[in-house]
One Martini backbone bead per residue (centre of mass of N, CA, C, O) as a GRO file, in nm:
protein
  215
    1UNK     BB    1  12.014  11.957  11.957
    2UNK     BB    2  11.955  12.257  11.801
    3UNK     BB    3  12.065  12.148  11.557
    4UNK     BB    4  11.908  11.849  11.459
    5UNK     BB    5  11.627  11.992  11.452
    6UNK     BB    6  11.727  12.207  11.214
    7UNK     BB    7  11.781  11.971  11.007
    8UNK     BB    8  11.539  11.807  10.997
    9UNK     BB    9  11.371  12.052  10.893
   10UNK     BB   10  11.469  12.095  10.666
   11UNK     BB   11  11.479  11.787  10.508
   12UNK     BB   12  11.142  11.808  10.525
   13UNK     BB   13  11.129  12.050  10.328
   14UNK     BB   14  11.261  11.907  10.088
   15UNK     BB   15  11.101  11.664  10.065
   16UNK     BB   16  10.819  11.894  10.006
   17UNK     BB   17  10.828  12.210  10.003
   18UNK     BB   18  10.780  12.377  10.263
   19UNK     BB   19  11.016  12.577  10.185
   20UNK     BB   20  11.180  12.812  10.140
   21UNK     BB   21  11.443  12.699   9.908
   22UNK     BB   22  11.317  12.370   9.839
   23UNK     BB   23  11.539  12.394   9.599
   24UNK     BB   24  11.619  12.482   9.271
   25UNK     BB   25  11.378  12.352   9.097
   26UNK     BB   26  11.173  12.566   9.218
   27UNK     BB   27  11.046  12.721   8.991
   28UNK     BB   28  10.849  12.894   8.785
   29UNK     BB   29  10.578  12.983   8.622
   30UNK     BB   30  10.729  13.037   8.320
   31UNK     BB   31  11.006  13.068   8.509
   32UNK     BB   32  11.309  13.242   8.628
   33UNK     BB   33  11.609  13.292   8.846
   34UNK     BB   34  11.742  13.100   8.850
   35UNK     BB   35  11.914  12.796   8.763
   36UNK     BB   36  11.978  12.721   8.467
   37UNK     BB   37  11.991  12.404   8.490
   38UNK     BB   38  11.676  12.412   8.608
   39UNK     BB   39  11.408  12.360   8.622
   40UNK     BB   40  11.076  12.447   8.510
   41UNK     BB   41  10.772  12.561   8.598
   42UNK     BB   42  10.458  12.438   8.395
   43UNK     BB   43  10.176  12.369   8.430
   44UNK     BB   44  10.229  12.046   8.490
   45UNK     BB   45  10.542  12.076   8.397
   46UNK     BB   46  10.841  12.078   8.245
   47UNK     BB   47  11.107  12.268   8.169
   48UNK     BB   48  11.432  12.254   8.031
   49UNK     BB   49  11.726  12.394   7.970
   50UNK     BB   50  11.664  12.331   7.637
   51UNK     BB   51  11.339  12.363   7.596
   52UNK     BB   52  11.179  12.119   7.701
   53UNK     BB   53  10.852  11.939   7.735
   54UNK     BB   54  10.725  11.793   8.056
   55UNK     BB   55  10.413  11.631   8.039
   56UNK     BB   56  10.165  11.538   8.285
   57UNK     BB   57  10.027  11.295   8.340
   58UNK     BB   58   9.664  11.161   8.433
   59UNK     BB   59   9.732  10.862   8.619
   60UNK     BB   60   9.479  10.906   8.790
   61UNK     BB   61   9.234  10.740   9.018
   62UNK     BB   62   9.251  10.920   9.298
   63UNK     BB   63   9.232  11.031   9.611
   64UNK     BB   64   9.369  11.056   9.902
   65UNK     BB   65   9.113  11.193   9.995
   66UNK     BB   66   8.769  11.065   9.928
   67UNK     BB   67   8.627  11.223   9.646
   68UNK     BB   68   8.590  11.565   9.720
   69UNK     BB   69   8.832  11.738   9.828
   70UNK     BB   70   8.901  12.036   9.998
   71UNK     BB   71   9.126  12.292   9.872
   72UNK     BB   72   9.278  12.494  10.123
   73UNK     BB   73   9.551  12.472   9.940
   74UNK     BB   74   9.719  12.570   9.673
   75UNK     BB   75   9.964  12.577   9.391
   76UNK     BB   76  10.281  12.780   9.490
   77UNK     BB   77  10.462  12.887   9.284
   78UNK     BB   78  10.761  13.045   9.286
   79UNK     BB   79  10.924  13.314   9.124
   80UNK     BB   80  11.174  13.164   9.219
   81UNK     BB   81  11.375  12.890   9.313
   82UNK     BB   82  11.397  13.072   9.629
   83UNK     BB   83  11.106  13.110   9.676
   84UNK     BB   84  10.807  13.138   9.803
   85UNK     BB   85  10.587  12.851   9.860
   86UNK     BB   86  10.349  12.580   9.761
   87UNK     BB   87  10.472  12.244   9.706
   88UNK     BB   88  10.147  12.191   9.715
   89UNK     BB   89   9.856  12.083   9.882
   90UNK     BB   90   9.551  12.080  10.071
   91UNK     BB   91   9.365  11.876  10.236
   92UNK     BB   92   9.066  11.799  10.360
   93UNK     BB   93   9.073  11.628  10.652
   94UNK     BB   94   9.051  11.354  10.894
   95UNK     BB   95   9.164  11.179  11.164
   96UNK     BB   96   9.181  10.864  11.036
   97UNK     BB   97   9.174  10.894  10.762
   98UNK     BB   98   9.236  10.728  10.435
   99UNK     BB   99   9.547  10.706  10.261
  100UNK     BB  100   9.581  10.717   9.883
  101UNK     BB  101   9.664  10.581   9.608
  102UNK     BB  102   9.643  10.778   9.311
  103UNK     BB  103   9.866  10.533   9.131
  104UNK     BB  104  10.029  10.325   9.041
  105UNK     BB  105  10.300  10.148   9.282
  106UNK     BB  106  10.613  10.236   9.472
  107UNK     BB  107  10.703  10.246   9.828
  108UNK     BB  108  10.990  10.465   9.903
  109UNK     BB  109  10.856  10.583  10.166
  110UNK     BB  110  10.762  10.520  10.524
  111UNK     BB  111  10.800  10.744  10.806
  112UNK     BB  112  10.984  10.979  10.999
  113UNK     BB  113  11.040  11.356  10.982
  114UNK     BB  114  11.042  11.549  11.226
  115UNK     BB  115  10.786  11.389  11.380
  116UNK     BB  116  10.673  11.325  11.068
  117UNK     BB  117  10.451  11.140  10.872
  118UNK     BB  118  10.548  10.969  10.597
  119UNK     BB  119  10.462  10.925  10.255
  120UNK     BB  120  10.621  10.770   9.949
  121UNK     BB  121  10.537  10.736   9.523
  122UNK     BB  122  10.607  10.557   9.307
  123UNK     BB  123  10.544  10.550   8.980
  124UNK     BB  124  10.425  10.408   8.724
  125UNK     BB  125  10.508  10.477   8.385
  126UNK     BB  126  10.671  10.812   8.442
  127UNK     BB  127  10.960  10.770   8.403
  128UNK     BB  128  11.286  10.973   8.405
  129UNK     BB  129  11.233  10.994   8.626
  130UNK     BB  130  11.005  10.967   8.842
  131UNK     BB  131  10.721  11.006   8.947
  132UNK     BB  132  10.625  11.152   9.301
  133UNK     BB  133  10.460  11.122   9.566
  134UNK     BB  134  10.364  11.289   9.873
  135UNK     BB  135  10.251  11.226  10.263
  136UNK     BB  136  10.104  11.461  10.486
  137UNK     BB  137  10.047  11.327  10.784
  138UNK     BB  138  10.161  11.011  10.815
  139UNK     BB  139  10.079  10.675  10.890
  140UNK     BB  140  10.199  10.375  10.782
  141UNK     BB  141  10.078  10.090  10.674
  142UNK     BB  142  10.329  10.042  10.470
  143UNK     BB  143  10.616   9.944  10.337
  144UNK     BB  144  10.947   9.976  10.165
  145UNK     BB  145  10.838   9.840   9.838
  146UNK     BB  146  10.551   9.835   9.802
  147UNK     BB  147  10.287   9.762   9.577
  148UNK     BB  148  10.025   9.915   9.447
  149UNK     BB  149   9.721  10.044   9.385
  150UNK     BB  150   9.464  10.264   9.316
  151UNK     BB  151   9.360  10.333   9.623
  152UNK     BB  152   9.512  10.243   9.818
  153UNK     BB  153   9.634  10.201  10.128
  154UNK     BB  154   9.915  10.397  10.286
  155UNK     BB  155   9.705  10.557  10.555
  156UNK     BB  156   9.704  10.763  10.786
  157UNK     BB  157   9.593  11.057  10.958
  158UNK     BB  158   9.689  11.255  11.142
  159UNK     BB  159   9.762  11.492  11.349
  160UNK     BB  160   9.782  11.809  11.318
  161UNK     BB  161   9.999  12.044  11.267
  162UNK     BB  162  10.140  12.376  11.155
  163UNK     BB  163  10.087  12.365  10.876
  164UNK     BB  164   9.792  12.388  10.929
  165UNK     BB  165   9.519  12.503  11.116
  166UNK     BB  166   9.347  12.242  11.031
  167UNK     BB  167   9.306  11.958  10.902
  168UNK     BB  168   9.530  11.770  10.675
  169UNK     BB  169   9.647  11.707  10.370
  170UNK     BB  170  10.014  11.695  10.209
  171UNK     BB  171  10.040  11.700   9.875
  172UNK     BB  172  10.297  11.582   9.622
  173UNK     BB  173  10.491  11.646   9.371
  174UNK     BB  174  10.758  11.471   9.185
  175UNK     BB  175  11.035  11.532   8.935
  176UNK     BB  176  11.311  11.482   9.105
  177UNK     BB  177  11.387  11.837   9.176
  178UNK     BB  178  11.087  11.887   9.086
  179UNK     BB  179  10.816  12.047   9.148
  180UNK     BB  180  10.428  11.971   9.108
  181UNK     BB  181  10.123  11.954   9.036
  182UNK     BB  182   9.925  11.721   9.178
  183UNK     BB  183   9.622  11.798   9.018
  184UNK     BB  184   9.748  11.690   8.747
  185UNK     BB  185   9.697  11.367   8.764
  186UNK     BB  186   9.390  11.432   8.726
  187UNK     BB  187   9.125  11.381   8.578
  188UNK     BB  188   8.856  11.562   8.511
  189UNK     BB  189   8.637  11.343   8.620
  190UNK     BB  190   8.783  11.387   8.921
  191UNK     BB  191   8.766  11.702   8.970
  192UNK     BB  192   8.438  11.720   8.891
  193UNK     BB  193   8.337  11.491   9.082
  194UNK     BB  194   8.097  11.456   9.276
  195UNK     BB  195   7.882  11.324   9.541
  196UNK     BB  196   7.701  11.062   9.517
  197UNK     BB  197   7.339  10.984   9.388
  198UNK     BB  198   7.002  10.907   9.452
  199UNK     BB  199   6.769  10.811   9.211
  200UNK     BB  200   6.474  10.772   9.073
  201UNK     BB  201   6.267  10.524   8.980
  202UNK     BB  202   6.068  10.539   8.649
  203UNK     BB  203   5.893  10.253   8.491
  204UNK     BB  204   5.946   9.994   8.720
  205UNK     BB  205   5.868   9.721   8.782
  206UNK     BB  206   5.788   9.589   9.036
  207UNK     BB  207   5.799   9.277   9.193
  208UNK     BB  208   5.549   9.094   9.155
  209UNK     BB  209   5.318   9.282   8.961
  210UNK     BB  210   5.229   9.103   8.711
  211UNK     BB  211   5.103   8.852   8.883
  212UNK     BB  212   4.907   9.009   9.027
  213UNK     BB  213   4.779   9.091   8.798
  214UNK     BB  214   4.688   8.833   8.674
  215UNK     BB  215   4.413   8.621   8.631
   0.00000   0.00000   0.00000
């Protein structure tokens, strides 16, 4: 039995990039001393064996939780394929926050890995392999294969397990076996974007005040 539960948390690990080793793709910010042939990270792009850069698109138009919620830990890349690091972010959110997809796509996976609700979205139009999105801790509200639209909810933030100290959505980016800056899908509008302010309006008549004004 404490064999399964040590596989099923690797799974997890491998699948979020939660865990040192956590893929050979998982190489350094400019660098690496993995695998020659994987890629490496290179603040939120890839660049592979040949020496191509692949540079991810801005292609998000919404946050996964709130309007411009709090990066309580953000990415980092490890120093080597198989070194410590964080690949992905951790955003403040509380339990039962509604979880969105940031840019349109389809629900790759949606179920639970070692007891922690997963939800993975393929984007659209992010070539191949495609960018992919992914969320935890979620209950998904959506089926594996559901097409999304920006924005769209693909499910609810359960109770924090141990990943953050107090509640967190972990979300993540990959494309292939690359981990990547999530925050690189989102356009400067939305990364700078504060929270909606009423500003007083004048200069305008009040509705039925030329009337009254009339002779």
């Amino acid at each position: 039995m404490r064999t399964v539960r040590v596989v099923a948390v690797l799974v997890l690990g491998l699948l979020l990039g939660l865990v040192p080793g956590g893929g050979p793709a998982a190489g350094a910010r400019g660098g690496g001393s993995g695998d020659a042939d994987s890629p490496v990270l290179v603040a939120g792009a890839v660049v592979g064996p040949d020496g191509t850069v692949d540079p991810v698109d801005a292609v998000g138009r919404a946050w996964p939780v709130g309007a411009r919620p709090p990066v309580t830990r953000g990415w980092e890349p490890p120093a080597t394929a198989y070194g410590r690091g964080h690949r992905g972010v951790d955003l403040a959110a509380a339990p039962g926050t509604p979880v969105r997809a940031v840019a349109p796509g389809r629900v790759s996976f949606a179920g639970r890995v070692a007891g922690r609700g997963v939800v993975s979205v393929e984007l659209t139009g992010t070539g191949s392999p495609p960018l992919r999105t992914t969320y935890q801790p979620v209950a998904a509200t959506l089926k594996k294969g559901t097409e999304v639209a920006a924005g769209e909810v693909v499910g609810v933030l359960e109770l924090p397990g141990s990943h953050c100290p107090m509640s967190c959505l972990h979300w993540g980016l990959r494309r292939g076996e690359a981990y990547l800056d999530p925050l690189s899908l989102l356009p400067p509008w939305l990364l700078t974007r504060g929270p909606a302010r009423l500003l007083p309006v004048t200069g305008v008549p009040e509705p039925g005040a030329d009337a009254d004004a009339a002779p």
